[in-house]
TIRO-2110 file (N, C-alpha, C; in Angstrom, 1 decimal):
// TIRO-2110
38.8, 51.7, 112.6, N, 1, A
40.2, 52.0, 112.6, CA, 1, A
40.7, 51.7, 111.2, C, 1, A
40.1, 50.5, 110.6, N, 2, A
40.5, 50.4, 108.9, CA, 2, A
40.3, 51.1, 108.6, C, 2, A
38.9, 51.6, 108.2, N, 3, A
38.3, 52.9, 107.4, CA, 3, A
39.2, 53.5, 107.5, C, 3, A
39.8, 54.6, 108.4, N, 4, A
40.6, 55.8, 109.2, CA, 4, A
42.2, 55.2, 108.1, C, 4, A
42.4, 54.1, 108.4, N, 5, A
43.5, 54.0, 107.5, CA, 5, A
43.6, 53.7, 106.1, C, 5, A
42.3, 53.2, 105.4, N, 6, A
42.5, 53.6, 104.1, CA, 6, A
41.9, 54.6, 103.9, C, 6, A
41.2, 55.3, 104.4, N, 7, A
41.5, 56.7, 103.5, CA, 7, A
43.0, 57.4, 103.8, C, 7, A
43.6, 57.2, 104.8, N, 8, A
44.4, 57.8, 104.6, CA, 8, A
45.6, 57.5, 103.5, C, 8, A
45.7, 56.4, 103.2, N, 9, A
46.6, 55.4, 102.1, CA, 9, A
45.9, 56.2, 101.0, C, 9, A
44.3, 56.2, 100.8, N, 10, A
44.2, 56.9, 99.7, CA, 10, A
44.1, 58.8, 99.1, C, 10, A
44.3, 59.0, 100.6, N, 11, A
44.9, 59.8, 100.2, CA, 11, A
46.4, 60.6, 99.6, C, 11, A
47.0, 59.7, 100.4, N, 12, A
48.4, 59.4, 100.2, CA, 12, A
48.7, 59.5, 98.2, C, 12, A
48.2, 57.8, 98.4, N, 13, A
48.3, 58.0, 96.6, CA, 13, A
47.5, 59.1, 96.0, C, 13, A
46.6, 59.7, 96.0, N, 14, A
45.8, 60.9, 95.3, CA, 14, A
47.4, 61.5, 95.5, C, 14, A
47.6, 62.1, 96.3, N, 15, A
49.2, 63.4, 96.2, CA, 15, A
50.1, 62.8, 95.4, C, 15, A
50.4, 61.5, 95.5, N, 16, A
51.6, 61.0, 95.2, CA, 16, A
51.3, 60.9, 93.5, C, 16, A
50.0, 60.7, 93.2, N, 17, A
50.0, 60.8, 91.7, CA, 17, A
49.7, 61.9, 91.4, C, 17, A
49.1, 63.0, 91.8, N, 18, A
49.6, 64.5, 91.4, CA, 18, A
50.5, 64.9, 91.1, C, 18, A
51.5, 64.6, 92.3, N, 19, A
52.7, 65.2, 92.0, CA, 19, A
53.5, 64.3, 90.6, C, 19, A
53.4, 63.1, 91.1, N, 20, A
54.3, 62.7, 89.8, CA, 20, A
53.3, 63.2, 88.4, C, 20, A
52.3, 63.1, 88.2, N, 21, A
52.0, 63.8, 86.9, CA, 21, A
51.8, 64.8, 86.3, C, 21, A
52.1, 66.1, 87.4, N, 22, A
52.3, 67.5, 86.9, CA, 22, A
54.1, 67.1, 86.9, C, 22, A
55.5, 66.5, 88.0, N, 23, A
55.9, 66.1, 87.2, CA, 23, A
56.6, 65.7, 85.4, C, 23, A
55.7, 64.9, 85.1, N, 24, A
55.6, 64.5, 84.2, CA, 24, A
55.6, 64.8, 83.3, C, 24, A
54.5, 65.6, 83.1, N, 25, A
53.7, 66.8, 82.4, CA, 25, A
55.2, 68.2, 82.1, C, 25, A
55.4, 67.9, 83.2, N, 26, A
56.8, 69.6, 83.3, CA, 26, A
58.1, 69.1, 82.4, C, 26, A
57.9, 67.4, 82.6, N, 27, A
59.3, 66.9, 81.7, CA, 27, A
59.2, 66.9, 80.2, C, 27, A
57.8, 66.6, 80.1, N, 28, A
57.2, 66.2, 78.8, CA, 28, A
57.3, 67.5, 77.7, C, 28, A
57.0, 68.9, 78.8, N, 29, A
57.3, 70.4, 77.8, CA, 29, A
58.3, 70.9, 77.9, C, 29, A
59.3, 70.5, 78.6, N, 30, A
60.4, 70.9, 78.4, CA, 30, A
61.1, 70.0, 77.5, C, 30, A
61.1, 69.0, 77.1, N, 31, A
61.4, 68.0, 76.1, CA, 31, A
61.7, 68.4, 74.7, C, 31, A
60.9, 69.8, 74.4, N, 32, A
60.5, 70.2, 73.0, CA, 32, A
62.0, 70.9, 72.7, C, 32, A
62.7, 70.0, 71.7, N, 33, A
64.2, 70.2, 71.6, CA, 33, A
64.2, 71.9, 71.4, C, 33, A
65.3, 72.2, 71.7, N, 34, A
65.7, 73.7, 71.4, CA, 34, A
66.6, 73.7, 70.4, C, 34, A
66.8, 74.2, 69.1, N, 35, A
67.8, 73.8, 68.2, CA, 35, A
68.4, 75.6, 68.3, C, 35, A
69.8, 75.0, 67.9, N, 36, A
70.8, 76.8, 68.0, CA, 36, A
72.1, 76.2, 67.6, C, 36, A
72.6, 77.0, 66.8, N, 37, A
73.7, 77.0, 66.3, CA, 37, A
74.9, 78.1, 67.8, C, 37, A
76.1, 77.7, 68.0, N, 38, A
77.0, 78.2, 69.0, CA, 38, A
78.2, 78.6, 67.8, C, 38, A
78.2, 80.4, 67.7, N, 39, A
78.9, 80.6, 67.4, CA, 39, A
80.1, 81.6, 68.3, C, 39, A
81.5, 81.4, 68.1, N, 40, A
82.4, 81.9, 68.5, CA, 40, A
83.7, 83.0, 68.0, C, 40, A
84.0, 84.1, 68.1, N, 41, A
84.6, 84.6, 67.2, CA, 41, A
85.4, 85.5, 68.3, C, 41, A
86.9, 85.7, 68.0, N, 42, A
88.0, 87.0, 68.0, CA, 42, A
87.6, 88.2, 67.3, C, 42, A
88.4, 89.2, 68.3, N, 43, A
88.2, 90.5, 67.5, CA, 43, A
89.6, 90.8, 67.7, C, 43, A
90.8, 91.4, 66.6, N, 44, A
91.7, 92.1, 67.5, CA, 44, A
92.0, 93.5, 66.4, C, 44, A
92.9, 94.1, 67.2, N, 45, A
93.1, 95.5, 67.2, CA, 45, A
94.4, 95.5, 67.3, C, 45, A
95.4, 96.4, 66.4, N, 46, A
96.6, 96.7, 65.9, CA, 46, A
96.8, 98.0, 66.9, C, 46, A
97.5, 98.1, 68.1, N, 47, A
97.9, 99.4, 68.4, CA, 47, A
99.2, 99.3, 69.2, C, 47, A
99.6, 100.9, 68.5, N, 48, A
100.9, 101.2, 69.2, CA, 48, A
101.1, 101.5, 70.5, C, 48, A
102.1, 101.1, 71.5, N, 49, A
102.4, 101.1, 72.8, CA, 49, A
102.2, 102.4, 72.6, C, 49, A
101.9, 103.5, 73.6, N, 50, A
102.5, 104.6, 74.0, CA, 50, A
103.5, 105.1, 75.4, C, 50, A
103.4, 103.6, 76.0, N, 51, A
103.8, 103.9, 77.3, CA, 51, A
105.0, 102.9, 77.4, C, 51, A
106.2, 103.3, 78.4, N, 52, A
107.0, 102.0, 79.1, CA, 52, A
106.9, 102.1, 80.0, C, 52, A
107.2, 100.5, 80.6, N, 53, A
107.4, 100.5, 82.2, CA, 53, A
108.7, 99.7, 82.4, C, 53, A
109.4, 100.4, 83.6, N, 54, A
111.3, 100.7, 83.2, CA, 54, A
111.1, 99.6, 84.9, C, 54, A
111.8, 98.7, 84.8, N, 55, A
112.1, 98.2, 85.9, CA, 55, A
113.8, 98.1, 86.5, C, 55, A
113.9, 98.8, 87.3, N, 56, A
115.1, 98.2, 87.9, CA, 56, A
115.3, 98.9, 89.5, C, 56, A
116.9, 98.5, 89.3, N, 57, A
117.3, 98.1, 91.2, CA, 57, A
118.5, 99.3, 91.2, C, 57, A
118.7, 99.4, 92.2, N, 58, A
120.1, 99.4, 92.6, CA, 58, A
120.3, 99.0, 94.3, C, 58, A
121.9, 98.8, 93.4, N, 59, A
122.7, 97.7, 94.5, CA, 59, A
123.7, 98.5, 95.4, C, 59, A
124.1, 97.7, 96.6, N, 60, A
125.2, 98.4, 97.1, CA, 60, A
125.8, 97.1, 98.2, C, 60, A
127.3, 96.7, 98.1, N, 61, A
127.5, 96.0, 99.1, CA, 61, A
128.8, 96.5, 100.0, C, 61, A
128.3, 96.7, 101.2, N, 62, A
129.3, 97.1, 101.8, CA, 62, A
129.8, 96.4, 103.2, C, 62, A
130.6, 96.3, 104.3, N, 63, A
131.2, 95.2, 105.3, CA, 63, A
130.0, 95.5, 106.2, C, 63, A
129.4, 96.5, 106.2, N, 64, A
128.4, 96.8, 107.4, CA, 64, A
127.3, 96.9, 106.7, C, 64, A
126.0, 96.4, 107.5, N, 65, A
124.6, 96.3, 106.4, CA, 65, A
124.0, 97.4, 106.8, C, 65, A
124.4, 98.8, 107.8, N, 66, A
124.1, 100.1, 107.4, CA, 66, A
124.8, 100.9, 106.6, C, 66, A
125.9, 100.5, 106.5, N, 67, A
126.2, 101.4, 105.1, CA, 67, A
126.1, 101.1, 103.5, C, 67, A
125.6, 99.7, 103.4, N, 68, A
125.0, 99.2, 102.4, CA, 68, A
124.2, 100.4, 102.1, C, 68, A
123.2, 100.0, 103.2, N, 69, A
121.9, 100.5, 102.9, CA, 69, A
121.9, 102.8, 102.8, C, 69, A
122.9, 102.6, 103.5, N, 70, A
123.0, 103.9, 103.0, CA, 70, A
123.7, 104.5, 101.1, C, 70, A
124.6, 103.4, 101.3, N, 71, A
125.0, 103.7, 99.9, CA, 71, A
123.9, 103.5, 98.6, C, 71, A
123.4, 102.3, 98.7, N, 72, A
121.9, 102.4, 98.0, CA, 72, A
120.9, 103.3, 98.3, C, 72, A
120.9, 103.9, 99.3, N, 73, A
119.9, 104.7, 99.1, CA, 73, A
120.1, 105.7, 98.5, C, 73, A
121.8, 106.5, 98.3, N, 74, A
121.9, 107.8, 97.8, CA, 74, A
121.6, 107.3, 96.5, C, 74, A
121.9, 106.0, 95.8, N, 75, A
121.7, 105.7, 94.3, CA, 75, A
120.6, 105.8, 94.3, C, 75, A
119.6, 105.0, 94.9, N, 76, A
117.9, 105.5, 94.6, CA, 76, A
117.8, 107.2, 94.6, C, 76, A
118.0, 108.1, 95.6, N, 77, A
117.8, 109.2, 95.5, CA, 77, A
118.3, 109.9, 93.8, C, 77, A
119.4, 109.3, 93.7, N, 78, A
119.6, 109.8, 92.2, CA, 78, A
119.1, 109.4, 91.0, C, 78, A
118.4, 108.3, 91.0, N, 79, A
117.8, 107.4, 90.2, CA, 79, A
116.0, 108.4, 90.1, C, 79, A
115.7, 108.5, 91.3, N, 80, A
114.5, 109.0, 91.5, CA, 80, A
114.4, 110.9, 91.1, C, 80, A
115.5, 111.2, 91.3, N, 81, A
115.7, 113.0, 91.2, CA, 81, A
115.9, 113.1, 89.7, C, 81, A
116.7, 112.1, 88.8, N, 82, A
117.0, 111.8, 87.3, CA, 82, A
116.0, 111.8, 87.0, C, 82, A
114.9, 111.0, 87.3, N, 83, A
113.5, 110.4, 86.3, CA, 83, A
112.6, 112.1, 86.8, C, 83, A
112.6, 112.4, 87.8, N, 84, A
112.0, 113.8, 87.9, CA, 84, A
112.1, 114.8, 86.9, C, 84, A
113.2, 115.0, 87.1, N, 85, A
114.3, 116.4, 86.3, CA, 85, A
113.8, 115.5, 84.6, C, 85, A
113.1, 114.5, 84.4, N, 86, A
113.1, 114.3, 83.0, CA, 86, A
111.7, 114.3, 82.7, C, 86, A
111.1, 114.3, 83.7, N, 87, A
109.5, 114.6, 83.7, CA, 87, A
108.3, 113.7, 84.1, C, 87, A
109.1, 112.8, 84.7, N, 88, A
108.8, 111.8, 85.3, CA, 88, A
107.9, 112.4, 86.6, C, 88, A
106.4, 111.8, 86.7, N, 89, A
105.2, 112.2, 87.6, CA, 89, A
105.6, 111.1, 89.1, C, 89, A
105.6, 111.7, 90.0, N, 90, A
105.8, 110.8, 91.3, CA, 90, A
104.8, 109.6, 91.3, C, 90, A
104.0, 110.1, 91.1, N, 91, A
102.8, 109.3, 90.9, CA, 91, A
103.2, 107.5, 89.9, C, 91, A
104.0, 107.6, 89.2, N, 92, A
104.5, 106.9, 88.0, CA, 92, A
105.8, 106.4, 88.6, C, 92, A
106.1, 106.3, 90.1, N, 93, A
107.7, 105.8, 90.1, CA, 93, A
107.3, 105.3, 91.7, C, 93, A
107.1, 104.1, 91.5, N, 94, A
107.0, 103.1, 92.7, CA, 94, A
108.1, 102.1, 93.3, C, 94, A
108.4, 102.1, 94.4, N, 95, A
109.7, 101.2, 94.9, CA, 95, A
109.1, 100.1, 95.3, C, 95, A
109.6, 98.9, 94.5, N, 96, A
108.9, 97.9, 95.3, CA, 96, A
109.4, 96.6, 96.2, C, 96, A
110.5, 96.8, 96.6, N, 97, A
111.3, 95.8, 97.7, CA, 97, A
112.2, 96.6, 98.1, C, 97, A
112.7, 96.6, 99.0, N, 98, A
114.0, 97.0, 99.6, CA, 98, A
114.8, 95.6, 100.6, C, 98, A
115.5, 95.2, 100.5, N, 99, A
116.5, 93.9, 100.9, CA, 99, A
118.0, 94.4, 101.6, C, 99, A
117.9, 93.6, 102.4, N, 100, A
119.7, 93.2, 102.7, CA, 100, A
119.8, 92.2, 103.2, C, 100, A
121.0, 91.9, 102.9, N, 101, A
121.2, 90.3, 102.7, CA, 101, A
122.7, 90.2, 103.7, C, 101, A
123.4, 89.4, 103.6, N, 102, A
124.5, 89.2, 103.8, CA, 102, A
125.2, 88.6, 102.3, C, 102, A
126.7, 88.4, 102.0, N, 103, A
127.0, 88.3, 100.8, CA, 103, A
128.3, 86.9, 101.2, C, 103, A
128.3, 85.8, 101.1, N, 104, A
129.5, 85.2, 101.1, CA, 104, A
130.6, 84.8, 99.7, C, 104, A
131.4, 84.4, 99.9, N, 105, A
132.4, 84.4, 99.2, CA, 105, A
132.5, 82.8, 99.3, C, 105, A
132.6, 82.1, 98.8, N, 106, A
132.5, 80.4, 98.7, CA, 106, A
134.1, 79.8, 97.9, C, 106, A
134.8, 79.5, 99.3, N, 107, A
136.4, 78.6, 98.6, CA, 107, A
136.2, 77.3, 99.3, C, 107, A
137.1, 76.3, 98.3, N, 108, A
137.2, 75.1, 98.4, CA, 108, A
137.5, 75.0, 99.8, C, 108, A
138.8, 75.6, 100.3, N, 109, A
139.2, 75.3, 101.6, CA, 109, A
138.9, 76.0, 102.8, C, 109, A
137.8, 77.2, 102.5, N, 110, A
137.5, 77.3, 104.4, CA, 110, A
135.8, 77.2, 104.1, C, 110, A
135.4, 77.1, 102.8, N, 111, A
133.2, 77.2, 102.8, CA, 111, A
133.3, 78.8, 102.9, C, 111, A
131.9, 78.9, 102.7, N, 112, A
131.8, 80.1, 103.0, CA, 112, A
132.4, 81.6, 103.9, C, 112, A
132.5, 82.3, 103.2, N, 113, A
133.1, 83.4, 103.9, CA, 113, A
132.1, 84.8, 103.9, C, 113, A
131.9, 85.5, 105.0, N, 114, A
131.2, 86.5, 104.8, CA, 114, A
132.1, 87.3, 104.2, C, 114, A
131.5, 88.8, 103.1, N, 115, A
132.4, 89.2, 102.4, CA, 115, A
131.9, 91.1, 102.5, C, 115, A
130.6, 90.8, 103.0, N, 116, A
129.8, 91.8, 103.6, CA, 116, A
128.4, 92.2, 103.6, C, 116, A
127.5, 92.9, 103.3, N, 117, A
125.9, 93.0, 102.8, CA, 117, A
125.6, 93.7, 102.0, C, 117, A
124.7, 93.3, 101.3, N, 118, A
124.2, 93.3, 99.9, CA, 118, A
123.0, 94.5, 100.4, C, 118, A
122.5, 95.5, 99.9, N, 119, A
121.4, 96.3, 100.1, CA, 119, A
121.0, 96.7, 98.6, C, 119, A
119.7, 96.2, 98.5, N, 120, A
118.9, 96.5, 97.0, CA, 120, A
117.2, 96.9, 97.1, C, 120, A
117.3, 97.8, 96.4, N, 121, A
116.2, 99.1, 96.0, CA, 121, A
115.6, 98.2, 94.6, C, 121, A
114.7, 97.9, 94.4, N, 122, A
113.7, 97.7, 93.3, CA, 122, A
112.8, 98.8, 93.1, C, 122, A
112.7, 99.2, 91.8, N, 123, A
111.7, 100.5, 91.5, CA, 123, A
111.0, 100.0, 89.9, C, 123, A
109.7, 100.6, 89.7, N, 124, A
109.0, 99.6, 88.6, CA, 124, A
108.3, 101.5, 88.4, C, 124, A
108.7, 101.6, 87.5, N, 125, A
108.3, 103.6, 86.6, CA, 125, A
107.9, 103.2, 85.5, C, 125, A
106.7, 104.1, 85.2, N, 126, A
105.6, 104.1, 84.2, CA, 126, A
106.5, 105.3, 83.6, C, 126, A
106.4, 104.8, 82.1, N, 127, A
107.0, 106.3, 81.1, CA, 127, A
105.9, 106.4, 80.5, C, 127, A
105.1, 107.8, 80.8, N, 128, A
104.0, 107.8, 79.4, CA, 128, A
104.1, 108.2, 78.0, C, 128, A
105.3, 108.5, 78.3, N, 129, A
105.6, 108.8, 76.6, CA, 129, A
106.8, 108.0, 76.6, C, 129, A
106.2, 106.9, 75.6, N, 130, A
107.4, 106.0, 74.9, CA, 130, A
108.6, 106.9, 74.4, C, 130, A
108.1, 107.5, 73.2, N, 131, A
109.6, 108.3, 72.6, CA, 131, A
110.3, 108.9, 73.5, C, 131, A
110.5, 108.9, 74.4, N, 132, A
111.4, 109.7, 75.6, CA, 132, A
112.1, 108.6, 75.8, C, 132, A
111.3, 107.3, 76.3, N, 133, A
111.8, 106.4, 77.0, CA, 133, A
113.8, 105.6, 77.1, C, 133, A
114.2, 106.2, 75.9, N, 134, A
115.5, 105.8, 75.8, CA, 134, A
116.6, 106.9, 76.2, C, 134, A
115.9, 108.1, 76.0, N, 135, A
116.7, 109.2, 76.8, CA, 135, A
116.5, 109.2, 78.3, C, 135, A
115.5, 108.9, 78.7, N, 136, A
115.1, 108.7, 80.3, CA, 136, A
115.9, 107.5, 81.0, C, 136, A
116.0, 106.6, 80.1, N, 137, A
117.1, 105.2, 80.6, CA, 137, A
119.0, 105.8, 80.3, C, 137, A
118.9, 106.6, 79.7, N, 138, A
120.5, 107.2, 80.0, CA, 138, A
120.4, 107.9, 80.6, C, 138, A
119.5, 109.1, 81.0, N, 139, A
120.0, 109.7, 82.2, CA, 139, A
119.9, 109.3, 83.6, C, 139, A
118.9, 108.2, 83.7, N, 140, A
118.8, 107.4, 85.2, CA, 140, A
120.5, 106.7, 85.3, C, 140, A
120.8, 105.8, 84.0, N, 141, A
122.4, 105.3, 84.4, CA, 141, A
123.0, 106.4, 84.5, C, 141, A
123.2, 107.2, 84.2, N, 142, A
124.4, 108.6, 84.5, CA, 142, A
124.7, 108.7, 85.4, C, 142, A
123.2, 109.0, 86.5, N, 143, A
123.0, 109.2, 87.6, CA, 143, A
123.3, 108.6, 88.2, C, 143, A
122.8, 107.7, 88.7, N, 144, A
123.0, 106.4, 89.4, CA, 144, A
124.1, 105.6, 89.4, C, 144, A
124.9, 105.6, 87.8, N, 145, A
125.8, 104.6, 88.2, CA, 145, A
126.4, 103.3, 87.7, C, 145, A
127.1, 103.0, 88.3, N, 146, A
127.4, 101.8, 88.7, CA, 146, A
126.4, 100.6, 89.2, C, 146, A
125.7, 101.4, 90.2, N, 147, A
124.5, 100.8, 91.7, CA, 147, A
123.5, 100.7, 90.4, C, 147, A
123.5, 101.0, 89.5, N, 148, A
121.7, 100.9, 88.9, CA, 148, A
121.9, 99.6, 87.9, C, 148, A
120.9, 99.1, 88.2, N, 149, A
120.7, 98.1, 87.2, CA, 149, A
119.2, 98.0, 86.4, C, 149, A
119.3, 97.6, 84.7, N, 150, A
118.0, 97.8, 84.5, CA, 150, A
117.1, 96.5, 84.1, C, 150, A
116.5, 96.1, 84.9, N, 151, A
116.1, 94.7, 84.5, CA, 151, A
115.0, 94.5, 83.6, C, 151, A
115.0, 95.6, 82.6, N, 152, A
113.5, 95.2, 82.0, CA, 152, A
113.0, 96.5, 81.6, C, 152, A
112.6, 96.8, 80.1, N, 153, A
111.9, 97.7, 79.8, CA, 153, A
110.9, 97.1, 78.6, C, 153, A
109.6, 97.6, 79.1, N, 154, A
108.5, 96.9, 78.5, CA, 154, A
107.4, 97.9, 77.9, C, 154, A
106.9, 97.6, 76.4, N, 155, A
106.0, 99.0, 76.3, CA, 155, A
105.0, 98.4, 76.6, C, 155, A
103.8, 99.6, 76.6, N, 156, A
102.6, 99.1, 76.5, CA, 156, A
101.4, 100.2, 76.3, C, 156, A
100.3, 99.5, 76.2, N, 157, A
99.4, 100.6, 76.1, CA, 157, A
98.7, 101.2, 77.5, C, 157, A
98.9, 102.2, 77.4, N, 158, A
98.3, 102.7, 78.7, CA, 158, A
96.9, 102.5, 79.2, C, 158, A
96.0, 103.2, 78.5, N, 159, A
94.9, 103.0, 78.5, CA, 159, A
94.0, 102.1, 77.0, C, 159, A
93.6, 101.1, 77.6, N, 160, A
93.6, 99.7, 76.6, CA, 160, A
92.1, 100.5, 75.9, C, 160, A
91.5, 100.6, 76.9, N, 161, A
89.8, 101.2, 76.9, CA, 161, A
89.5, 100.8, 75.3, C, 161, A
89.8, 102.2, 74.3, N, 162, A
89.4, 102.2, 72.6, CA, 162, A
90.2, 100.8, 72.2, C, 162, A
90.8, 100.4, 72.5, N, 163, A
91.5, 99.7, 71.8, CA, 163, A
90.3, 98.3, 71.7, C, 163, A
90.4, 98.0, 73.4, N, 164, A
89.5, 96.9, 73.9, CA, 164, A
88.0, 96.8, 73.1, C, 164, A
87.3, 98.1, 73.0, N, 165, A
86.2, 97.9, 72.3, CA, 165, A
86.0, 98.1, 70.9, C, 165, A
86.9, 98.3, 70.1, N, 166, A
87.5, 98.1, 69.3, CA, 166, A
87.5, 96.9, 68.7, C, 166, A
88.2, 96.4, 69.5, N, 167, A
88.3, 94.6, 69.3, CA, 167, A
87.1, 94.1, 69.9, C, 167, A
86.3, 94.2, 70.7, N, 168, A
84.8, 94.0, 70.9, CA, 168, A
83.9, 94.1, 69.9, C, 168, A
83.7, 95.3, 69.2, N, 169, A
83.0, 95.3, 68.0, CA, 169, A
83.7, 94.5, 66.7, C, 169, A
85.0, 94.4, 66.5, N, 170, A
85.0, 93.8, 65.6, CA, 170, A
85.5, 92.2, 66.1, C, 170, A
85.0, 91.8, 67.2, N, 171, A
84.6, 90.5, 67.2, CA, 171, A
83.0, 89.7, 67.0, C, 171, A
82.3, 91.1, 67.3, N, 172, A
80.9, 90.8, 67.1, CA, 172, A
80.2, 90.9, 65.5, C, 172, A
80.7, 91.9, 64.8, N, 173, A
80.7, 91.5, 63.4, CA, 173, A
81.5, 90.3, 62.5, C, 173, A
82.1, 90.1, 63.3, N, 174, A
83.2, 88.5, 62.7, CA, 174, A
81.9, 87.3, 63.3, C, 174, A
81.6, 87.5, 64.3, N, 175, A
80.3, 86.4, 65.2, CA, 175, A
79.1, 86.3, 63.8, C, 175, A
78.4, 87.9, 63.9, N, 176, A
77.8, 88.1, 62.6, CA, 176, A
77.5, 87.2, 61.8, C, 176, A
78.7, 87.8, 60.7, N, 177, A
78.8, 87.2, 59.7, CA, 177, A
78.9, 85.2, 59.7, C, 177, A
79.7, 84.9, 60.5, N, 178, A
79.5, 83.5, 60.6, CA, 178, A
78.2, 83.2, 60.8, C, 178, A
77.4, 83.7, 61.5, N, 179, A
76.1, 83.3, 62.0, CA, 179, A
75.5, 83.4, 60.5, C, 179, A
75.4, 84.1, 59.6, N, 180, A
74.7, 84.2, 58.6, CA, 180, A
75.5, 82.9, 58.0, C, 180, A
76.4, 82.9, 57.9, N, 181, A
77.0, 82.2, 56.9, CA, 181, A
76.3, 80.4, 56.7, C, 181, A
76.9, 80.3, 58.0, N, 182, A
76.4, 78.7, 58.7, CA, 182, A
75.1, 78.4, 58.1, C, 182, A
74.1, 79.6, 58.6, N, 183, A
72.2, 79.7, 58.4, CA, 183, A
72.5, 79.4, 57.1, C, 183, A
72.5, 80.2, 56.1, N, 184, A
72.7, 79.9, 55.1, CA, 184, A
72.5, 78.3, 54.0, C, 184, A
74.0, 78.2, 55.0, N, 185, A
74.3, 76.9, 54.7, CA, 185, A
73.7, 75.4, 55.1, C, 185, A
73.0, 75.8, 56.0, N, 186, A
72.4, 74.7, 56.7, CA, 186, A
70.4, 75.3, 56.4, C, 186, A
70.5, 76.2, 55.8, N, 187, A
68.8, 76.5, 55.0, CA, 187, A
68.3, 77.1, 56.2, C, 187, A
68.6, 77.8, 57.3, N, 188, A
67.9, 78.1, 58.6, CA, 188, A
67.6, 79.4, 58.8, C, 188, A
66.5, 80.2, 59.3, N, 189, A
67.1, 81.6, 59.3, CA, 189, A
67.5, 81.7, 61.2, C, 189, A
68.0, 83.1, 60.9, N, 190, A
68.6, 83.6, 62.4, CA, 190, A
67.9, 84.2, 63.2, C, 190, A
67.4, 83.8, 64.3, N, 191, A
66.0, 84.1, 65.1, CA, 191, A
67.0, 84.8, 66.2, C, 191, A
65.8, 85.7, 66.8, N, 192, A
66.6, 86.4, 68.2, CA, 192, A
68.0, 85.8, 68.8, C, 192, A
68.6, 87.1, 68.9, N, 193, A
69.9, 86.4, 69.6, CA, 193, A
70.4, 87.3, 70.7, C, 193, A
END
């Protein structure tokens, strides 16, 4: 029964020192420092908006919150038939809330008073051609009104694409150049990268 149990103990340790010295062995070659310089670099790119995007609402309050909503809606329809008739692609003119509220009137001596409901249209229109964009914002107010409001006109670039790689490449020649520069200066050359 001894025998039976030291071999087994010795077998035991035979594994137990394998493993820890292939272990060992795996820490010992990975050990071999890796030396690298970490460089980091911007690219940017100068370009003109070609596009706006026109945000706004119209409003309507009326004593009953179906005729709110009817009165805003004839403004939207005009707001929406304007940007058409100017060349405006359906595709480019998205509504994106529609609300009614109730509206109070707030006095010292009775609190709040209902005064009637509020009905509002949010719309967010892509202009692809900038230089239009200030003739397209006067004929939408013409149209619309009173009820339109413009919360926001913003250019931008439509499609970033050339711009983006653009500034990609000339972030990787700015990377470049530092990489040489550093080596240089530190006596090293530049091994795969």
């Amino acid at each position: 029964m001894k025998t039976t149990s030291n071999k087994r103990i010795r077998v035991i340790a035979i594994i137990a020192a394998t493993v820890m010295a292939s272990t060992l062995g795996a820490q010992f070659a990975e050990a071999a420092p890796v030396r690298y310089i970490s460089i980091s670099s911007v690219g940017t790119v100068k370009v003109v908006p070609d596009a706006v995007r026109l945000n706004a609402s119209v409003s309507a309050l009326s004593k009953v919150s179906k005729d709110a909503l009817a009165t805003a809606g004839v403004a939207a329809n005009k707001f929406r038939d304007a940007l058409i008739a100017n060349g405006i692609e359906k595709k480019y003119l998205q509504s994106t809330t529609l609300t009614v509220y109730p509206e109070y009137n707030y006095t010292q001596d009775v609190g709040n008073v209902l005064i009637g409901y509020r009905a509002n249209q949010s719309f967010e229109v892509v202009i692809r051609n900038a230089s239009k964009a200030g003739e397209i914002v006067d004929a939408v107010v013409a149209a619309a009104g009173d009820a339109l409001y413009i919360n926001g006109v913003t250019p931008f670039v439509f499609d970033s694409t050339k711009a983006a790689e653009a500034a990609r490449n000339e972030a990787v020649k700015s990377a470049k150049l530092k990489a040489k520069t550093y080596a240089k200066l530190l006596g090293v050359k530049i091994g795969k990268v």
